[in-house]
N, C-alpha and C positions, 0 to 999 in steps of 0.2 A: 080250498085245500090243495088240489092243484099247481095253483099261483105260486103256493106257501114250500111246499115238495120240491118246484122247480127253481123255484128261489138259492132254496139250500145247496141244488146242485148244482146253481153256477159256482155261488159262494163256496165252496169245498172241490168241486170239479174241475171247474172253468179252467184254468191254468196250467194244471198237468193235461188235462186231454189235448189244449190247444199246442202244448209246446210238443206232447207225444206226438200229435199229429203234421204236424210241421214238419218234426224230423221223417218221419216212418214215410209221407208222399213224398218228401224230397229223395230219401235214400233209395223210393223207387223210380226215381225220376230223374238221377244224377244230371244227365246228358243232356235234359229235356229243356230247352227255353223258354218255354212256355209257362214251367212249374213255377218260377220266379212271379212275376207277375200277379198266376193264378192265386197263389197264396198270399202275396202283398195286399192285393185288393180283396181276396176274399176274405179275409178274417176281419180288415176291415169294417167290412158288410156285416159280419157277425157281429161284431162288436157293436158296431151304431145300431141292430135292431136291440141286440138287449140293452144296450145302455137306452134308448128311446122307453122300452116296455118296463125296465128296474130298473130304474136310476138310482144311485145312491144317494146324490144330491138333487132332488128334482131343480134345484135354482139355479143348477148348471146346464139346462136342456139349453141346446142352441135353438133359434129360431131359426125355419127353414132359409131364409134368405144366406146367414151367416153361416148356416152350415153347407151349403152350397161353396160359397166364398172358400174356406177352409178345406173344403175337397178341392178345391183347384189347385190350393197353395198344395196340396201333399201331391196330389198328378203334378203339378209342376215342378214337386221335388223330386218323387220318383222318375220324371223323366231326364231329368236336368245331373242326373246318377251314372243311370242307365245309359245316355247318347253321347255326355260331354264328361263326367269325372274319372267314369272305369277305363273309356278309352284313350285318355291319357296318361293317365297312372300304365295300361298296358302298353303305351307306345313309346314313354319316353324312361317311366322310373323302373318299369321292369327288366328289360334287359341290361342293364346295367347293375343292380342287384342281384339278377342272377347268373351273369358272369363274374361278380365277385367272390359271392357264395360257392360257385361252381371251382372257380382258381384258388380257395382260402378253403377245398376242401370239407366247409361248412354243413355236412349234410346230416342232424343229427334229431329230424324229425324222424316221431316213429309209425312211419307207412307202414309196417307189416302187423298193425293194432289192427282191430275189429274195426268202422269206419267209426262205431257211435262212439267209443273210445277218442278218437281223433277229434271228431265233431267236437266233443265236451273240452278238450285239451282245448283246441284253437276259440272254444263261445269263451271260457273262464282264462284266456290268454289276452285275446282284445281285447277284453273286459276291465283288465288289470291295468291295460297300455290305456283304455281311454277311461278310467277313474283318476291316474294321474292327471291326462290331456285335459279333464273336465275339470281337476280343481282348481287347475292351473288357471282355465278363464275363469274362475271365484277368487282367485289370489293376485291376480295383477291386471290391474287397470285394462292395461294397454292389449292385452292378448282377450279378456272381455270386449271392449270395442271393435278390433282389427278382425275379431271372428263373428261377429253380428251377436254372440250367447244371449245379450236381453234380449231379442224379438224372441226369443224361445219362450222367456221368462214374463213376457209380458202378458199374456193370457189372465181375464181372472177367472174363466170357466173352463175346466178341463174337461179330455175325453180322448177317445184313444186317436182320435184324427189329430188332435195335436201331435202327436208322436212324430209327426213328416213335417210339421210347421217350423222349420228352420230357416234359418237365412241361406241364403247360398254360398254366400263368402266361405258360414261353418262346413255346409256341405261340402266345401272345396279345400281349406284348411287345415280342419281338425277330423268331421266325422269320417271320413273315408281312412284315415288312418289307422285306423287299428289294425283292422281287418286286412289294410294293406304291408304292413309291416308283418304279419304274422305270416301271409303268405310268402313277400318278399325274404325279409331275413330267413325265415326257418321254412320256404318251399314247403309249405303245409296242403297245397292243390286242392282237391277239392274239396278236401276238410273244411278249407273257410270258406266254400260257401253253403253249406249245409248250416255253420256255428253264424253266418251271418244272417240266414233267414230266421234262426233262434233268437238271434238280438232282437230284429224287427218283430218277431212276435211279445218277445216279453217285454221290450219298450210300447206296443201296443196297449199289449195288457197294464204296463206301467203306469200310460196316463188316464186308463177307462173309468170312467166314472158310473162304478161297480163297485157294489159290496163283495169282495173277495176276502178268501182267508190268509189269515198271515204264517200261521204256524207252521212247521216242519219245511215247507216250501220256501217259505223266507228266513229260513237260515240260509238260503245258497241264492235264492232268486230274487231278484226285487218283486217285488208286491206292490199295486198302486198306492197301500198307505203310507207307502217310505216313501215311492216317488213324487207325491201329490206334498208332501213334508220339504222336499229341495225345492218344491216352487211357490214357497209361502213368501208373503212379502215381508216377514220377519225375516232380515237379514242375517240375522243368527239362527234361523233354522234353515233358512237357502242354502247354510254353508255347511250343511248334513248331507248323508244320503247321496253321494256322486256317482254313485252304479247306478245305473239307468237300466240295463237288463241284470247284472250278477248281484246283489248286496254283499255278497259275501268278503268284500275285500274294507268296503266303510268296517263289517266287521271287526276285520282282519290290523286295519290302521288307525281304530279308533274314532270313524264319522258319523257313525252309523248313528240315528236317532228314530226312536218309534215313538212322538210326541204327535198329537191330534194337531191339525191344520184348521184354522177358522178363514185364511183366506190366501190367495194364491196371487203371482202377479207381482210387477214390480214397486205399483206405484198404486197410492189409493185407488188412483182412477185408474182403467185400462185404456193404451194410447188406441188410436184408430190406426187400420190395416197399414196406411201410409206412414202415421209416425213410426208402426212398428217395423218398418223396408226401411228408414232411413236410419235408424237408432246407431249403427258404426261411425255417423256425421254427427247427429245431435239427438241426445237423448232428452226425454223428460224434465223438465224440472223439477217435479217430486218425485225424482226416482229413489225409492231405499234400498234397492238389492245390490247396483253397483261395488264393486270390490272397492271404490274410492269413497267409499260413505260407511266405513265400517272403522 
């Protein structure tokens, strides 16, 4: 009875408390550097004991060895963020965008909004900037390989630890952009990073493999059953769903699919950790997701 009680209030809960809570410690933690961190890996930790305790798809439980593995690749993405992409972006592309902005008089964010106002403006602004940036690697070749997006794709057992399993090229290329442009162009401060630990949480919640609810919430948020639908190895349902934390814009542009997934991944078989590092050089030979096989 219990089990059954606690069930429904992930399924119904899970999502708004996680993202309420996200924002409400950060908003008391602005300053704090620690807060980042704490919440990257703690929800985390949340995530993997429910998903271990309720799984939605028990065939997707990792096995400890592999789940190990896959915690290294997201430490090594979070750190490879944190030590090497933010402080370039702040050493070389920022000041030069903000003395442009600053000389072209550009200043037409609205700072004197309430913060959570702000927050929501810069989560559903990135969000926009990288729903383009993502369909873009679904629509040409060349920008799929040059940003690693199959090792993303290659997974055939999801869970919220894939969320950080990127390549680093993407991490270097594509995902840091949103967030960075929304600050850079529109000096949005520390709006984006409050709207950037909201991505990470609902990209979390994205890929858990967890029965959650879709309704009222995913008209605006992604839901894992949209996003576990963009990583089906049906190449025409891959090409759905490209909001990774917002849905609201697949909405909005027409991508959006709420169709049941039977299997995830690029390629019948899933490549080994190494195929998946090298996939920008040479990809699988039964790969079906590629933008060049459609």
């Amino acid at each position: 009875m219990f089990r059954n009680v606690f069930q429904v209030s992930i399924k119904f809960g899970l999502q708004p408390l996680l993202l309420g809570a996200t924002f409400i410690l950060w908003s008391l933690n602005q300053n704090e550097l620690w807060i980042y961190p704490v919440l990257a890996i703690g929800i985390q930790l949340i995530l993997g004991v429910l998903e271990y305790n309720f799984p939605a798809r028990t065939e997707w439980l990792h096995n400890k060895p592999y789940k190990v593995l896959l915690s290294c690749v997201f430490i090594f993405t979070y750190m490879l963020t944190a030590i090497v992409i933010l402080p370039l972006y702040a050493e070389y592309v920022d000041p030069i965008l903000t003395n442009i902005r600053t000389g072209l008089g550009f200043n037409i964010w609205p700072s004197s909004w309430p913060i959570v106002y702000q927050v929501l403006l810069a989560f559903f602004l990135s969000e926009l900037i990288w729903y383009w940036l993502h369909r873009a690697e679904h629509r040409w070749q060349w920008l799929w390989r040059i940003s690693g997006h199959g090792s993303h794709h290659a997974f055939k057992k999801l869970g919220a630890i894939n969320a950080g399993a990127n390549h680093p090229l993407e991490l270097l290329l594509v995902l840091s952009l949103p967030s960075a442009i929304v600050e850079l162009v529109f000096g949005a401060g520390l709006a984006v990073a409050g709207s950037t630990l909201l991505v990470l949480t609902s990209a979390y919640l994205a890929h858990s493999n967890l029965d959650l609810n879709e309704k009222v919430i995913g008209s605006l948020f992604t839901v894992n059953k949209h996003h576990i639908h963009h990583h089906s190895v049906v190449h025409a349902e891959s090409n759905t769903n490209f909001g990774c934390a917002a849905i609201v814009w697949d909405r909005v542009f027409g991508t959006f699919s709420n169709g049941r997934t039977l299997e995830t991944g690029v390629a019948p078989k899933e490549p080994s950790l190494w195929e998946i590092f090298i996939m920008p050089l040479r990809e699988p030979g039964d790969i079906q997701t590629a933008p060049h096989n459609k």
